[in-house]
N, C-alpha and C positions, 0 to 999 in steps of 0.2 A: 414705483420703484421695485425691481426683481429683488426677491429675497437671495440672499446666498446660502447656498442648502450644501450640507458638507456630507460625506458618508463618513458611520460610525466609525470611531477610530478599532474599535476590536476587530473589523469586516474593510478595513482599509489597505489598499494592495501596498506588496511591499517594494513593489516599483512603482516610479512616479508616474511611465511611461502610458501614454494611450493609443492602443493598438489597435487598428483598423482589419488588419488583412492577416493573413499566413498561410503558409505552403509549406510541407516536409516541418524539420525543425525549427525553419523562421516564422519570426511575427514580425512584423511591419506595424509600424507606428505612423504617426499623421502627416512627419515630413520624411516618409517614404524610408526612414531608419532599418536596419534588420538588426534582427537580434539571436542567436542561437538559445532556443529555448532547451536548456538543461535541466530542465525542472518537467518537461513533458505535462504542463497542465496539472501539477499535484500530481504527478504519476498517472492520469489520465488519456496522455492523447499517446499510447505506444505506438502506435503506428507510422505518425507523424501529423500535424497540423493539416485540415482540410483531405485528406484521404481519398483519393476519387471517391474507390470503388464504395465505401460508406457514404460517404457524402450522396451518390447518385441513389443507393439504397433507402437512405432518408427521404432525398425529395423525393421520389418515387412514392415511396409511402405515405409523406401530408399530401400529396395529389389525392391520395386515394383516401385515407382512413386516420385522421388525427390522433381521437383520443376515445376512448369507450368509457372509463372510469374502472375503478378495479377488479369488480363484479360480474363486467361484462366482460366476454372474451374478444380475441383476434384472430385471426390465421398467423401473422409475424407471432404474436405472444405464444399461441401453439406452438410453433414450431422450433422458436426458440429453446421452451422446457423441452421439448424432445434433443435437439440438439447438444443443450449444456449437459442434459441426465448421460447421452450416449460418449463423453466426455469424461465422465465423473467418474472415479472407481468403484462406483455403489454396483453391485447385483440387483437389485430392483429401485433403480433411482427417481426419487424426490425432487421436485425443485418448488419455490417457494420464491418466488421473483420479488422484488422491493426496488425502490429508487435509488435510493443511495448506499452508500457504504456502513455507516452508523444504524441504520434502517435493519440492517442485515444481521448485524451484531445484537439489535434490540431481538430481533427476531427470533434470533439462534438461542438466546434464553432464556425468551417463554417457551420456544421448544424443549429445551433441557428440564426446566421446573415441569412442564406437564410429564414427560416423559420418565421422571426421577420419582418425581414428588418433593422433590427439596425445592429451597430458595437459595443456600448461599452458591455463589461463585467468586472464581480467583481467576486472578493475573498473574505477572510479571511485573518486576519494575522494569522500567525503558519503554513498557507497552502503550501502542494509541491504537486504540480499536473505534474511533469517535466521539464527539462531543454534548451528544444528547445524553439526556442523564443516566441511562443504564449503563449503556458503552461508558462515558466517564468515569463512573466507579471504578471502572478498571484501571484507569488507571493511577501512575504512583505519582505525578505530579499533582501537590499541594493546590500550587499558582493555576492551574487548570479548572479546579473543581472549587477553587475559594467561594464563587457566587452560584453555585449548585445545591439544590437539594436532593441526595443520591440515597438511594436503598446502600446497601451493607455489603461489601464485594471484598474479600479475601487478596490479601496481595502475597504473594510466595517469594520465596527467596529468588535472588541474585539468578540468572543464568548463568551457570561456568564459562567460562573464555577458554578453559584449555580443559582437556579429558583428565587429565590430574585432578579437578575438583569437582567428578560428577560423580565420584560416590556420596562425598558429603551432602552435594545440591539434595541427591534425588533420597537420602536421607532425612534430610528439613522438608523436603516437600511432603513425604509422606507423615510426618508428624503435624504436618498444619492441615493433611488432611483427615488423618483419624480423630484428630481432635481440635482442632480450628474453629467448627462450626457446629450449631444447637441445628440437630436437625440434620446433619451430612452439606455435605457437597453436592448439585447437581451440575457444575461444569468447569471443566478447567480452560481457557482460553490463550492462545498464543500463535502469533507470527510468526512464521518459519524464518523470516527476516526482516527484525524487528528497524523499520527504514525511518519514520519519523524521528526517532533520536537519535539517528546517525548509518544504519545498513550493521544495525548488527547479527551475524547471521547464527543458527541455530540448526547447528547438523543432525542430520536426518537421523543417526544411530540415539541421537538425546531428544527426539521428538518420540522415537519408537519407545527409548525407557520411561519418557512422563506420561506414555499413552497406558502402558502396563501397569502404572501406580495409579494412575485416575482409575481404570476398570476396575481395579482392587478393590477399589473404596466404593462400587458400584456409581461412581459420577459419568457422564459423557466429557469426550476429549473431542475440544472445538480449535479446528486449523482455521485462523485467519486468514487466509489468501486474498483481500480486497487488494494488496497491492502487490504481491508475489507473482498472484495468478495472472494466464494467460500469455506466458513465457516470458516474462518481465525477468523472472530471476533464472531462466537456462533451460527450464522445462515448466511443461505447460503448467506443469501445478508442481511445486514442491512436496508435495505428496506422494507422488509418485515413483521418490527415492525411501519412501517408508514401506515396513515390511506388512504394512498391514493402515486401509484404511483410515480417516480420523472418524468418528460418529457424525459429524457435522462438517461440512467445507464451506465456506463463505468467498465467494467472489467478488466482482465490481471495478473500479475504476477500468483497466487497460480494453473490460470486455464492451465498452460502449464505446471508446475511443470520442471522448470530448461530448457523448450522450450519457444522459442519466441513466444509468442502470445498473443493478447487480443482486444478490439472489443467496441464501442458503440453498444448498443441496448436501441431500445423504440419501439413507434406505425410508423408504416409504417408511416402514412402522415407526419409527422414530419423528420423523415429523408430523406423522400423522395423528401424532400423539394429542396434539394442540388443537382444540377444536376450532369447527369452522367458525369463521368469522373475528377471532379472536385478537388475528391479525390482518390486517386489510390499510392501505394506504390508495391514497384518489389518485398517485400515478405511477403504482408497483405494475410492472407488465406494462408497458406505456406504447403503443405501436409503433412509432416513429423510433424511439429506445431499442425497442425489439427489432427491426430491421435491420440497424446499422448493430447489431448484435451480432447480426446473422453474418450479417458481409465481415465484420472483423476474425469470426471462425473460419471464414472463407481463406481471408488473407493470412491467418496464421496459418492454414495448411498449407497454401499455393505458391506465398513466400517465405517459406523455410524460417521463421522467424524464431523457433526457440533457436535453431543452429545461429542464426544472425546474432542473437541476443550475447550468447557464448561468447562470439566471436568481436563482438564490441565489448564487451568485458573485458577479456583478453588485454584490447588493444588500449585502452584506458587502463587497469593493471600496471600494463608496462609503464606507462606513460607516469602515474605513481609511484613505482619503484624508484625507476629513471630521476623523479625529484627528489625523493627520500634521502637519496644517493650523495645530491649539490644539495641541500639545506636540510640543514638539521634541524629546523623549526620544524620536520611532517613527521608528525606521530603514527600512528598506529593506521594502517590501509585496512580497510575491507572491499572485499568485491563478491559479487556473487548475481550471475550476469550480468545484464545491463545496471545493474545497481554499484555503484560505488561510494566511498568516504572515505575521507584522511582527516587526522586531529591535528588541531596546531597545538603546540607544546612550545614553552620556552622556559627554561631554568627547570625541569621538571614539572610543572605547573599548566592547567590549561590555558591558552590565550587565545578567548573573545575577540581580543579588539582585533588581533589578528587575522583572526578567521573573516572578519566582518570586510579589514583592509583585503584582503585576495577577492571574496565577492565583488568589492566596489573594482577593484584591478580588472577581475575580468570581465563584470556589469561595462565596463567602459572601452572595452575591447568589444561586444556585443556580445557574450555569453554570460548568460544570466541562471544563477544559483541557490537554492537553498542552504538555509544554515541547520544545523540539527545537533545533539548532544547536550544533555542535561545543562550543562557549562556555555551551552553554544558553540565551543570551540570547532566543532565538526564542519566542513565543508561537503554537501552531497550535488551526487553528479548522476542524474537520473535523465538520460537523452530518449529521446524517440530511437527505438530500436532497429528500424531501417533509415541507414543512415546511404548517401552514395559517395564515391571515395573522399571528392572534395570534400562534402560536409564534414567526414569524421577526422579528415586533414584538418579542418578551420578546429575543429574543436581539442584533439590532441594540441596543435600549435597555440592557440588562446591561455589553455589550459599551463603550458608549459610558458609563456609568457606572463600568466597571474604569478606565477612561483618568485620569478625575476624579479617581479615590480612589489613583492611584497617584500623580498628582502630590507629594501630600503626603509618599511618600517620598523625590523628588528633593531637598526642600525640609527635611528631619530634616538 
């Protein structure tokens, strides 16, 4: 008699669906179903599902060269660092490759601690930088870190929502840095757009003033980009709109598009701070990784893709005002390129179930969604950024038909 073997419920998908195939923004399921994947793979596949030109760069690559382990080099992992560095706005730039996203962040604060000599760092609430224990620290969810044991990580005030309250912020900030920690501060850490709890974004002139208060206090200032980056949020790197630099930039998800990869990069003497060997993982620089690395650089130059990104922002935007407009259950819009979110609100109040009912609305429509916001009430809408007219037609229309079909719950 076969056992019946379950996957854990923590690692258990939150659709029920089993997906065989995909092309552009659909996935295909086993009886031949499509779905509009609004969620891009966790933010992963920006490009769109199956990619040629990656996909051929891949096979191309297990023909030739699998795996070396992390010690041993590549041509693709060569070329790669050279490519991300000449990318980066470092003057003599650093790369420092790892497999995943969390990987990068563990990464970026042994770099900070060698290079400071300190141990404490800070956050943000709302922030998800990972859920391996260092990255967790970071963050300010309780319920995340309940079965953790975490080193000691600093969490900072509130990010302001309007320019009205960034004197006060950047006042609290710099008192929990002069004196917060035994020993100083060696990093401060933050997403330019903070997308797991909802796409809340953090304008570039309040990235520049927390970068001045961290150098103050002698700490490094660490730009999360694992999910920003790669034109996900309108430009290649939300850096970019800063007058100066982060000490550290972290990449990852949209750069491998549905491959494992992603990377600190800054100035050589800063990472180089962190002796060899100290960090090393068995598939950081992974060739197969690094190739479809390579062709995703490609296709963001050759297909205008931060302009695309903009420009489906844009058309999704509207598309949320537009609702804002006919139900007063949508709360608060953010956008900031292809990244979007709306809160459901009802009575003043966040509303969950609500949020949950518009997913299953437009899950059953074939557009499938993320929920985000401390409350959950957040609905995010994170699509592959090359979209062609049809697709972006099916998904504004979906979209504006979850609205419709949700009213009916305000109204039960």
């Amino acid at each position: 008699m076969m056992k019946r073997t379950t996957e854990a419920a923590s690692t258990s998908p939150t659709f029920n669906y089993r997906f065989v195939s995909a092309a552009g923004p659909w996935l295909i399921d086993e009886a031949g179903r499509r779905f509009f994947d609004g969620t891009s793979g966790s933010g992963a596949v920006g490009l769109g599902h199956q990619y040629p030109p990656v996909i051929a760069a891949a096979v191309a690559q297990i023909e030739r060269l699998v795996h070396t382990g992390c010690k041993i080099g590549s041509a693709p992992r060569h070329d790669l660092i050279e490519r991300l560095g000449a990318i980066t706005p470092f003057a003599e730039p650093c790369v420092m490759p790892t497999a995943t996203g969390t990987e990068a962040v563990e990464a970026a604060l042994k770099v900070a601690r060698a290079k400071t000599g300190r141990r404490a760092v800070m956050s943000f609430p709302h922030a998800f930088h990972g859920k391996t224990a260092g990255s967790l620290s970071l963050s300010s969810r309780r319920d995340l870190k309940r079965y953790s044991v975490l080193p000691h990580a600093l969490i900072g005030p509130p990010l302001p929502s309007s320019t009205a309250d960034t004197a006060a912020f950047l006042d609290a900030l710099t008192a929990i840095l002069d004196g917060g920690a035994q020993g100083g501060v060696a990093a401060v850490i933050v997403e330019p757009v903070q997308v797991t709890e909802g796409v809340y974004v953090v304008e570039p002139g309040l990235l520049d003033d927390i970068a001045a208060r961290v150098h103050a206090c002698g700490a490094l200032f660490v730009l999360d980009e694992i999910h920003t980056g790669i034109a996900r949020a309108g430009r290649l790197f939300c850096s970019d709109d800063m007058v100066s630099p982060p000490d550290l930039l972290l990449v990852g998800k949209a750069l491998g598009n549905g491959f494992p990869i992603a990377a600190v990069t800054g100035e050589r003497e800063i990472l180089d701070a962190l002796p060899s060997g100290v960090q090393t993982s068995t598939y950081s620089g992974n060739p197969v990784s690094a190739a479809a690395a390579l062709a995703v650089l490609d296709a963001v130059e050759q297909e205008q893709v931060v302009t695309r990104a903009r420009l489906l922002g844009t058309r999704m935007e509207d598309c949320l005002r537009a609702a804002a407009a006919r139900h007063q259950w949508v709360g608060e819009i953010r956008v900031k390129g292809a990244l979007a979110a709306f809160d459901c609100v009802l009575d003043g109040a966040p509303a969950p179930r609500l949020a949950a009912r518009f997913r299953e609305s437009a899950a059953d429509a074939g557009l499938l969604l993320f929920p985000g916001g401390v409350a959950g009430n957040s609905v995010k809408i994170v699509p592959p950024m090359l979209l062609d007219p049809a697709d972006e037609a099916f998904l504004v229309d979906t979209l504006t038909s979850a609205f419709h079909a949700a009213d009916t719950f305000t109204r039960a």
